[in-house]
C-alpha positions as CSV (number, residue, x, y, z in Angstrom):
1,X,-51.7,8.8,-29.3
2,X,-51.2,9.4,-32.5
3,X,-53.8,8.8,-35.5
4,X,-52.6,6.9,-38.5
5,X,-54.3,5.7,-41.5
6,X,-53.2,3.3,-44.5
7,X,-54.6,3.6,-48.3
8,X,-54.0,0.9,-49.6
9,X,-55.3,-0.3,-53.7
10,X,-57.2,-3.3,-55.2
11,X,-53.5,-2.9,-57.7
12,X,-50.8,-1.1,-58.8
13,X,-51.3,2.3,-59.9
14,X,-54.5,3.2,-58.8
15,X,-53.5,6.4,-57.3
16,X,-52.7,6.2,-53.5
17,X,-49.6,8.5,-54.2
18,X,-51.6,11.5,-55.1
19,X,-54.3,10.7,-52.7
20,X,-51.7,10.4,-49.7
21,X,-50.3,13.5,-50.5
22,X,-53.5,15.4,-51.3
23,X,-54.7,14.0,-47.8
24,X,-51.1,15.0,-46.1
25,X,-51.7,18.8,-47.6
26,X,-55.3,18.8,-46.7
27,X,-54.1,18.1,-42.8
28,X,-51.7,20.2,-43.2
29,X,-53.8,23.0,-44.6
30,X,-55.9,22.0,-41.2
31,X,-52.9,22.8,-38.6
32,X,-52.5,19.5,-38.0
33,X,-48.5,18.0,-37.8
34,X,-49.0,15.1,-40.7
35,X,-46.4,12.8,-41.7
36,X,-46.0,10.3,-45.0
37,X,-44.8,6.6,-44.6
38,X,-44.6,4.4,-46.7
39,X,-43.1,0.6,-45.5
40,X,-41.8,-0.5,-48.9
41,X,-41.5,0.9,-52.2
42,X,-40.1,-0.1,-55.5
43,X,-39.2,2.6,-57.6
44,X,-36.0,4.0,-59.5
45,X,-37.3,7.4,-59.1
46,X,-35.1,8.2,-55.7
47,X,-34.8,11.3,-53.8
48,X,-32.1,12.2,-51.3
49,X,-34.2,12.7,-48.1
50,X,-33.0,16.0,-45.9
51,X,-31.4,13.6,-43.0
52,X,-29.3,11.9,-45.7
53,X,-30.4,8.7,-47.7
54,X,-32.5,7.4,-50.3
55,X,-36.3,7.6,-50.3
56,X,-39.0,7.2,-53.4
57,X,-39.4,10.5,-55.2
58,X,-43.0,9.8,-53.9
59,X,-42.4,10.2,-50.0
60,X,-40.2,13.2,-51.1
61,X,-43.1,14.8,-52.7
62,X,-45.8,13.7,-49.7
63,X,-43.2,15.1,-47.7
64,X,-43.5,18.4,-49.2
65,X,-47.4,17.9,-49.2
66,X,-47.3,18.0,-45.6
67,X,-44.9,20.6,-45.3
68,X,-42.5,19.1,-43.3
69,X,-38.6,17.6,-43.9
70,X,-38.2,14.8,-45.5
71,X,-36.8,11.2,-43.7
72,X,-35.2,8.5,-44.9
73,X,-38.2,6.8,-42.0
74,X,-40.8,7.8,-44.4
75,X,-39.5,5.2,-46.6
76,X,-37.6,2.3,-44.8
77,X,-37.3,0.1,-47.8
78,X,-36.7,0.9,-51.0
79,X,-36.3,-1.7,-54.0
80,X,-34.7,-0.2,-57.2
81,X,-34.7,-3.1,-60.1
82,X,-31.7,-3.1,-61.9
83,X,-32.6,-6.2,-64.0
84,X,-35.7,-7.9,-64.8
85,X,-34.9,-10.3,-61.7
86,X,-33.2,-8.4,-59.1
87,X,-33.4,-5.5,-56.7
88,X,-30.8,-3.0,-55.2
89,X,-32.4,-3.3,-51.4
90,X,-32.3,0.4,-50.0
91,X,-33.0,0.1,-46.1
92,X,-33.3,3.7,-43.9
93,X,-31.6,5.8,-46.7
94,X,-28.8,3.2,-46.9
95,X,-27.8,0.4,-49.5
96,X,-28.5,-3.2,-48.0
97,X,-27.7,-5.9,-50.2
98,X,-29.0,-6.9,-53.6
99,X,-31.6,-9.7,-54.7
100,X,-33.7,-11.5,-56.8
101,X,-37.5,-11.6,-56.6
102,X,-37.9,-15.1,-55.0
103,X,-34.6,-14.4,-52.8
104,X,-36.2,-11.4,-52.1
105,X,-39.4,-12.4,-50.4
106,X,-37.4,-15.0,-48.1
107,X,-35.8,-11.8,-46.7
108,X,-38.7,-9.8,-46.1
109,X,-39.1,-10.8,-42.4
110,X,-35.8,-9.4,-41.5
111,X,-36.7,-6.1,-43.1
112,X,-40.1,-5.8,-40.2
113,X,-37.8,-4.7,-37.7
114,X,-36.3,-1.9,-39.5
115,X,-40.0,-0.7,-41.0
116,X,-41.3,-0.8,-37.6
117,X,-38.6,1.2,-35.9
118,X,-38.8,3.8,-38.9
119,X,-42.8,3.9,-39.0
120,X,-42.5,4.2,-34.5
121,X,-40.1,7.2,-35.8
122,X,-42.2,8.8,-38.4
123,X,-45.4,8.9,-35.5
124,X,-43.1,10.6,-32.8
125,X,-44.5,14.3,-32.2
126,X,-46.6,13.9,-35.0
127,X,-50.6,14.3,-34.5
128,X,-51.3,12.1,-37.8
129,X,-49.9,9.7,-40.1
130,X,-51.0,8.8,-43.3
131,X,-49.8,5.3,-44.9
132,X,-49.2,4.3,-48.4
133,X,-49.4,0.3,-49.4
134,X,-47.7,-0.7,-52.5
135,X,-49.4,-2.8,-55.5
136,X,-52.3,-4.7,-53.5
137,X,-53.6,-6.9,-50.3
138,X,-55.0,-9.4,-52.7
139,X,-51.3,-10.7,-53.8
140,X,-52.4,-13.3,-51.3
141,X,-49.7,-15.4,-52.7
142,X,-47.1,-12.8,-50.8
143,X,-48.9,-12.5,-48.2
144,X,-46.4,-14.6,-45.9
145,X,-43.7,-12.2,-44.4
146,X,-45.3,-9.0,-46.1
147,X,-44.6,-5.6,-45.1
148,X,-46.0,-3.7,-47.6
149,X,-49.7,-4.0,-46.7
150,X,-51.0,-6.3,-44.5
151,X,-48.9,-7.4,-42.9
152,X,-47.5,-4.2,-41.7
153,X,-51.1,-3.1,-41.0
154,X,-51.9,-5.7,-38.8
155,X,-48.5,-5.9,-37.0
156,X,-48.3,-1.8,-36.2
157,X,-52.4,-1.9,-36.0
158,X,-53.2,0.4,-38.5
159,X,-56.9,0.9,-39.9
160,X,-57.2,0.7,-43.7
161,X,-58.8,2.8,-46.4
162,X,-59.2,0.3,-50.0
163,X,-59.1,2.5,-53.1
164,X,-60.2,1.5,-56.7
165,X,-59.6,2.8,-59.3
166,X,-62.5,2.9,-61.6
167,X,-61.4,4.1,-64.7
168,X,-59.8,1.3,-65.8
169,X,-63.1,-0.8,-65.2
170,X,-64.1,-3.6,-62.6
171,X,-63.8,-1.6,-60.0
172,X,-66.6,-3.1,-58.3
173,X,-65.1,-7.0,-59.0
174,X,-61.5,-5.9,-57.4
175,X,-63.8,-4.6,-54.0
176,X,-65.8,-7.6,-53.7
177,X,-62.9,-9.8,-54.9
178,X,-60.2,-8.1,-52.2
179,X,-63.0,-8.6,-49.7
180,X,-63.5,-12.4,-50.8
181,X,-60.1,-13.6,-50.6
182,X,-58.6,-11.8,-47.7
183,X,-58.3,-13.8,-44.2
184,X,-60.2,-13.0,-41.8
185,X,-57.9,-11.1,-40.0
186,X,-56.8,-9.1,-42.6
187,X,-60.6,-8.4,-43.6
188,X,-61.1,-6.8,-40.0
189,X,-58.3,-4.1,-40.6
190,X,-60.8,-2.4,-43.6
191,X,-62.7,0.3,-42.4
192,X,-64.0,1.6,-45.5
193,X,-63.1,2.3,-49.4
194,X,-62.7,4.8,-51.8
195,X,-63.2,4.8,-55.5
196,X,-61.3,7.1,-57.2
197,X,-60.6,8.4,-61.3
198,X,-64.4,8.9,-61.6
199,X,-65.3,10.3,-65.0
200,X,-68.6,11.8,-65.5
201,X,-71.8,11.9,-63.1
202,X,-71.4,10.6,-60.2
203,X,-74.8,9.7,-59.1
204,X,-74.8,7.3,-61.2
205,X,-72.7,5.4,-59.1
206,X,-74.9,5.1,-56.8
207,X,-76.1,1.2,-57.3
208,X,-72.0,0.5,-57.4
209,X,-71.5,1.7,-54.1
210,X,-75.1,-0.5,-52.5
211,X,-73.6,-3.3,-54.5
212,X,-69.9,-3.1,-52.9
213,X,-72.0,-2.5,-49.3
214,X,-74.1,-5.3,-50.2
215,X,-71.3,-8.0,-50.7
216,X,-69.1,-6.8,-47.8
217,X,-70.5,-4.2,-45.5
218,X,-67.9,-1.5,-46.0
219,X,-68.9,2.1,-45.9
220,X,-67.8,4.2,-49.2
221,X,-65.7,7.2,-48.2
222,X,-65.9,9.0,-51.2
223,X,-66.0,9.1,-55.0
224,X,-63.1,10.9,-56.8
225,X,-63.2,12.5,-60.0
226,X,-60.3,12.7,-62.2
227,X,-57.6,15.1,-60.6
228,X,-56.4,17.5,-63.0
229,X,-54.3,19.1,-60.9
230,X,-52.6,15.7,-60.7
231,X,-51.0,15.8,-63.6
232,X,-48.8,18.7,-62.5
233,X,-47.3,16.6,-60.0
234,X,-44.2,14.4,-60.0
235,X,-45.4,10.9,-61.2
236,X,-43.5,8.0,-59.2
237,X,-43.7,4.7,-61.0
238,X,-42.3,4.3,-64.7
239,X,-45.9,3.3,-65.5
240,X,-47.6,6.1,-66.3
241,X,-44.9,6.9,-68.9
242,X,-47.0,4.2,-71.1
243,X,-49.3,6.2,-70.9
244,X,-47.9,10.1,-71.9
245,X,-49.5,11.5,-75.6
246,X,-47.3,13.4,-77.3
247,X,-48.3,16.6,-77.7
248,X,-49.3,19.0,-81.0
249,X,-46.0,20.0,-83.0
250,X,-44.4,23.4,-80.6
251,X,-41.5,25.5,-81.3
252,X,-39.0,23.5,-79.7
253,X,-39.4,19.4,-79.7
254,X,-37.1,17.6,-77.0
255,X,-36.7,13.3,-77.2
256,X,-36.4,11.5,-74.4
257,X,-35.5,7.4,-75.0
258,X,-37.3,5.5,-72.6
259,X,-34.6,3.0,-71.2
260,X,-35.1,-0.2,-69.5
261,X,-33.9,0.7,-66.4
262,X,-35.0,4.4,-66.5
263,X,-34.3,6.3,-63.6
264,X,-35.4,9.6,-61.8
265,X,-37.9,10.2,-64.7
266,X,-39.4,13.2,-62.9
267,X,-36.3,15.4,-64.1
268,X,-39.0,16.0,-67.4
269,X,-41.7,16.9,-65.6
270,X,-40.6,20.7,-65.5
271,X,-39.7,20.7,-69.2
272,X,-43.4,18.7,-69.9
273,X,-45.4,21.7,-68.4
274,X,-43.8,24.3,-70.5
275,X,-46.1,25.3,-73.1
276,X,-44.2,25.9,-76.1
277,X,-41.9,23.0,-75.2
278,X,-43.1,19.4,-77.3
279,X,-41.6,17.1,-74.9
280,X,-41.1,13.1,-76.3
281,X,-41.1,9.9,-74.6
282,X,-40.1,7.6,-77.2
283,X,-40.8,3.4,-76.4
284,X,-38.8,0.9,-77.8
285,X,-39.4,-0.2,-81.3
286,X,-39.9,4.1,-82.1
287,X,-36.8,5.5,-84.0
288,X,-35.9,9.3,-82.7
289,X,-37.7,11.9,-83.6
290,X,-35.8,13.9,-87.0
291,X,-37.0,17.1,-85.9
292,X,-35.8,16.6,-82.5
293,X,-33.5,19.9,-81.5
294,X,-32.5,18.3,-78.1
295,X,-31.9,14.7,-77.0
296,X,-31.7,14.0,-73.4
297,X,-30.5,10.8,-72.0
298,X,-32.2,9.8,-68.9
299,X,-30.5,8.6,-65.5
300,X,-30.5,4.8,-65.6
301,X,-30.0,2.3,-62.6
302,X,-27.7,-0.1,-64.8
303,X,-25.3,1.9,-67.4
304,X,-24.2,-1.1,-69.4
305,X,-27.5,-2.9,-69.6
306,X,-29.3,0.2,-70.7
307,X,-26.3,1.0,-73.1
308,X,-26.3,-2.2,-74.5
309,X,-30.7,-1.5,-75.0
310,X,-29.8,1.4,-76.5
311,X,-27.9,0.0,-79.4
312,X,-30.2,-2.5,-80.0
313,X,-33.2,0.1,-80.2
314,X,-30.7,1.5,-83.1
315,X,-30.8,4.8,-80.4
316,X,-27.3,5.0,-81.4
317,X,-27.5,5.5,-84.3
318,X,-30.5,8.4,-84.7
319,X,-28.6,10.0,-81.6
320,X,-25.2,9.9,-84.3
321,X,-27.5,10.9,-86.8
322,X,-28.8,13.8,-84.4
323,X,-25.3,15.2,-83.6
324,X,-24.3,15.2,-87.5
325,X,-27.3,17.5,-88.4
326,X,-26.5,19.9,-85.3
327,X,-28.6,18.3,-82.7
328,X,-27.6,19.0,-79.2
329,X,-27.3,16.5,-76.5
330,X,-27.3,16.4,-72.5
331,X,-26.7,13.3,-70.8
332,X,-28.1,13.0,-67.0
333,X,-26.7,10.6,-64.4
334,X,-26.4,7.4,-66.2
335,X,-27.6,9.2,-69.2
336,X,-23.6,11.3,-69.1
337,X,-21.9,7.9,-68.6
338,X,-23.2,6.7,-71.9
339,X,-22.1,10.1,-73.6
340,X,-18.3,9.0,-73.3
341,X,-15.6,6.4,-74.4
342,X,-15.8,3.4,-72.2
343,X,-18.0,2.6,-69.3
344,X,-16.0,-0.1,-67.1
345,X,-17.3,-2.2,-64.3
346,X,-14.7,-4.3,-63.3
347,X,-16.4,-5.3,-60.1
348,X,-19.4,-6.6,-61.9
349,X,-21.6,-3.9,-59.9
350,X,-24.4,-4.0,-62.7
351,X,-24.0,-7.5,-63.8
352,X,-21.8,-9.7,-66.0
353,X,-20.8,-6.8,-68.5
354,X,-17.4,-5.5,-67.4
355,X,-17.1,-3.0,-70.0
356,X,-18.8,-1.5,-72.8
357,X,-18.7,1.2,-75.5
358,X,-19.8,4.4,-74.8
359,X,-21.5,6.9,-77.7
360,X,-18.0,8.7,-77.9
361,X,-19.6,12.0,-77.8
362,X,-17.7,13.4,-74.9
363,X,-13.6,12.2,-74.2
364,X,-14.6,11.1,-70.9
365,X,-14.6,6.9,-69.4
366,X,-16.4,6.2,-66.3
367,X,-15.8,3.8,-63.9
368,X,-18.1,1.8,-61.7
369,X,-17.2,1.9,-58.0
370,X,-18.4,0.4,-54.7
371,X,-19.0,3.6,-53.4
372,X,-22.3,5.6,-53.9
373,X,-22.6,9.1,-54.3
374,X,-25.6,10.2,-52.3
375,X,-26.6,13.7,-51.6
376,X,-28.6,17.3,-52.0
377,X,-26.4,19.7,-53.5
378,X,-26.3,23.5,-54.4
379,X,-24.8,23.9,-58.1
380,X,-24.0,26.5,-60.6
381,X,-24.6,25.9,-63.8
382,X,-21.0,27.2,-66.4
383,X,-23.4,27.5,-69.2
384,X,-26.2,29.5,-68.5
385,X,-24.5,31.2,-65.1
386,X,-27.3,30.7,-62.8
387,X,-27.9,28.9,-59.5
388,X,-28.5,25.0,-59.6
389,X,-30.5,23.0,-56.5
390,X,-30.7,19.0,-56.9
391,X,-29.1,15.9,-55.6
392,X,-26.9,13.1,-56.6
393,X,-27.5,9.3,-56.7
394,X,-24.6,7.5,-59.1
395,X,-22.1,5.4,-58.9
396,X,-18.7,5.5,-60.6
397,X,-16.7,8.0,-61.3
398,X,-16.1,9.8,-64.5
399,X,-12.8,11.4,-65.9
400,X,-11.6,12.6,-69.5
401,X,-10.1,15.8,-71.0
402,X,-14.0,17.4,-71.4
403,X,-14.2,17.6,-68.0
404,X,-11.9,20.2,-68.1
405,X,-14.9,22.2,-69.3
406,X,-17.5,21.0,-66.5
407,X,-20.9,22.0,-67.0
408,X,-21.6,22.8,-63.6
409,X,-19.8,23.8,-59.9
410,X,-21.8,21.6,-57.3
411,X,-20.6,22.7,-53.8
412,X,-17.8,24.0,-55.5
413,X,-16.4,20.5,-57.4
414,X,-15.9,20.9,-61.0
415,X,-19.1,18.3,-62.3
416,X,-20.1,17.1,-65.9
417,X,-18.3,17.8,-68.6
418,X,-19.2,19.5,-72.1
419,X,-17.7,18.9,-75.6
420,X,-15.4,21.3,-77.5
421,X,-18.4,23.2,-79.3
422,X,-20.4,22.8,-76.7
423,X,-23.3,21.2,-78.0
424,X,-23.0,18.2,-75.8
425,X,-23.1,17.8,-72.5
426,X,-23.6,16.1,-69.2
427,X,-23.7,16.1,-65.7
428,X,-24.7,14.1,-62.4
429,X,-27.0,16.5,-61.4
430,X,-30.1,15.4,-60.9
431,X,-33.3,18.5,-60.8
432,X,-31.1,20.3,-63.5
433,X,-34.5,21.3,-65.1
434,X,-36.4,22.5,-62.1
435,X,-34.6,25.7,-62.2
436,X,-36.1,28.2,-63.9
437,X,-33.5,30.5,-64.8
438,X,-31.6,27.2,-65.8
439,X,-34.7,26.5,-68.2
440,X,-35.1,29.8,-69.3
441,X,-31.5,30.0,-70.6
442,X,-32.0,26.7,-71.9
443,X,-34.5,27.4,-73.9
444,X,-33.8,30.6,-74.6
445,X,-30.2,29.3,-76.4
446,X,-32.8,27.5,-79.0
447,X,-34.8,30.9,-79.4
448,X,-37.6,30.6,-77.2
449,X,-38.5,33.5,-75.0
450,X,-41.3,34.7,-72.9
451,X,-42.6,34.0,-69.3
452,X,-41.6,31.2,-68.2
453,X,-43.4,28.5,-65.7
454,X,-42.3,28.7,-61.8
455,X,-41.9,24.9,-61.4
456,X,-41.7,25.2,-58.1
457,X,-44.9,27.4,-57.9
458,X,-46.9,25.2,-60.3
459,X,-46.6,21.7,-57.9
460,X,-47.4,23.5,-54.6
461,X,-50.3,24.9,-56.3
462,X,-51.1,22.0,-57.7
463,X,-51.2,20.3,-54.2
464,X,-53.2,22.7,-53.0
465,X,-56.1,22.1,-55.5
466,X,-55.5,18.2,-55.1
467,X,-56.3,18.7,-51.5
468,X,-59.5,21.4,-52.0
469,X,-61.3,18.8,-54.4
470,X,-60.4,16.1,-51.6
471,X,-62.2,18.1,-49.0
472,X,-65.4,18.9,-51.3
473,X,-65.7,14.7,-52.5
474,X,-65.1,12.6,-49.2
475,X,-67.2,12.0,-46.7
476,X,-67.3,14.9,-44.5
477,X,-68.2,12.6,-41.0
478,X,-65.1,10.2,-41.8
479,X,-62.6,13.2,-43.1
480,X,-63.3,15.2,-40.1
481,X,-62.9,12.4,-38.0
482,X,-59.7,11.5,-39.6
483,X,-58.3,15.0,-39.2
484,X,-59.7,16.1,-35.5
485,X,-56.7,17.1,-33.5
């Protein structure tokens, strides 16, 4: 039958997406057919999954970890917040419905079905699967009707792995105190724990892990330093943008505004690892940078909301500001709505804002529809004539006399549009940046030459070193065990 395992964290963000996918390479690097699952995620960074759908950009990049296709199974629910009380509800690849938090965890119980059919799915001619919780066990206050950890572990009977996160102290407090309040039942499912971020000597841990064994018995599976490879990877949750440094003045600085409802963040990531590129996540309450060449306006999961943040951040103006000194502008999803006239929403998709003002930087109006646009694509980019690969998550539909000048060809539609002197534009594309000869013509139109970094090259190498440091800190008894055919 086949193996399965579940990290799960004493809280949010303690890094069970890079450890599931360093552990999904490792196996793979093994021989061994390894799948990622995760029961429910909530995220605005979506990927489309090869068999059509929506999945967190994390299962997409585990997915790739393991080498193998990724599923809408590996992530059967997906929550994307489009206000600070409400969800989109994303089940198998497909929208659902739409709720608030306390609405929300009264439907949970219909959603076990589905995880359970999609995790039954996932394990099908597959020798191992590794399982991803989401924030932690000891929200015993959800714990009625959870999917997420518990509750799913118990109900498909999957042993769990605790991992703490030790860099942001008390790490020993959230082991004991997991172990404390957890039922019984829920207690039994533990089969070990591993602290992970560890800066320094490690052997000085040493009386941390006989105290954690002291108070609840469980073996320690390993001690993880801090990944460096890591931080060439995709991050998943909007938190980690907190926590970004700007980096020393480069040739060519690029602003990002951090919006509300950000979405599908990880379109940066390729412009972040180029070296002579400064690249800046400003937070509210931050004006634009002056000395900004490019702005780039993020994909958002509400337009309107985010347009009307915008405005009130003053964004508006530094981007007019921007434009007037010979900035250059590219809008992205949700980002390209904002660029034009008017974005409508007569349907009151996004909320009780029918229609707002756009930034009147392109002649184009959008218009929110019922239908969503989901899908991989194969592009060409106008500007820079090059090859495009991404995928498209939106809804609305955008139309205006600059779209007679479209910035790209996906599958051979006519998509984005671009101003009259060309120094704004936008598209729907998502991954726009994680072509390299679209970056290196990019970059190149502000100057910049020189190698530039395979993107592509960078994260599967990156994975690769994730999963070598793995195999060189756990416990060699329980990792062998884990990944014996």
């Amino acid at each position: 039958m086949t193996k399965a395992i579940m990290l799960q964290g004493t809280g949010s963000d303690v890094g069970k997406t890079v450890l599931v996918a360093g552990l999904c390479r490792l196996a793979a690097n093994r021989g061994l057919r390894v799948r990622p699952f995760k029961p429910q995620n909530m995220s605005n960074n979506a990927a489309v999954a090869e068999d059509g759908g929506e999945i967190g950009r994390a299962q997409w990049l585990q997915a790739l970890a393991a080498r193998t296709a990724s599923s809408v199974h590996m992530n059967p629910v997906l929550l994307k917040p489009q206000s600070d009380i409400g969800s989109q509800i994303v089940v198998q690849g497909k929208v659902w419905g739409q709720a608030k938090g306390r609405d929300y965890q009264a439907l949970k119980p219909q959603l076990l079905g589905a995880v359970l059919e999609s995790f039954a799915t996932v394990r099908a001619g597959t020798d191992l699967v590794i399982v991803e919780g989401a924030g932690s066990p000891a929200e015993i206050n959800l714990r009625p009707g959870d999917i997420a950890n518990m509750g799913f572990a118990t109900r498909a009977n999957v042993p769990v792995v605790l991992v703490g996160d030790i860099d942001r102290g008390g790490v020993i407090a959230s082991l004991v105190g997991t172990h404390a309040i957890l039922a019984e039942e829920d207690r039994r499912m533990i089969s070990g724990y591993i602290i992970n971020k560890f800066r320094g000597d490690i052997s000085l841990f040493a009386d941390g892990v006989k105290a954690v064994g002291d108070f609840t018995s469980w073996p320690c599976f390993g001690i993880v330093p801090w990944l460096k490879a890591a931080g060439r990877l995709p991050a998943e949750d909007s938190v980690v943008l907190e926590r970004l440094v700007r980096g020393a003045s480069q040739a060519l600085k690029i602003a990002v505004p951090v919006l509300p409802r950000i979405a599908n963040f990880d379109d940066f990531d390729p412009l972040r690892a180029e070296p002579d590129v400064d690249l800046v996540f400003v937070r509210p309450g931050e004006p634009l940078p002056t000395d900004a060449a490019l702005v780039v306006l993020p994909g958002s999961k509400s337009t309107i909301g985010d347009l009307e943040d915008l405005r009130a951040q003053g964004w508006d103006r530094d981007i007019s500001r921007h434009v007037r000194r010979g900035g250059r502008v590219i809008g992205i999803c949700g980002g390209y709505q904002m660029l034009g006239r008017t974005v409508r929403d007569p349907l009151g998709i996004e909320g009780a804002v029918l229609e707002t003002p756009g930034l009147g930087l392109l002649d184009i109006e959008t218009e929110m529809a019922p239908e969503k646009t989901v899908r991989n694509s194969r592009a060409w980019s106008t500007e820079h004539d090059v090859a495009l690969e991404g995928y498209e998550i939106h809804l609305g539909v955008t139309q205006g006399a600059d779209c007679s000048r479209p910035s790209a060809v996906i599958d051979g539609r006519p998509d984005g549009a671009v101003s009259s002197d060309g120094r704004i534009m936008g598209t729907y594309l998502h991954g726009l940046f994680t072509s390299d000869a679209y970056r290196a013509g990019l970059l190149g139109s502000f100057g910049l030459s020189g190698e530039r970094v395979n993107y592509r090259e960078s994260v599967d190498a990156a994975l690769d070193e994730v999963a070598a440091e793995l195999e060189t800190v756990l416990d060699r008894d329980w990792l062998d065990r884990l990944l014996a055919v």
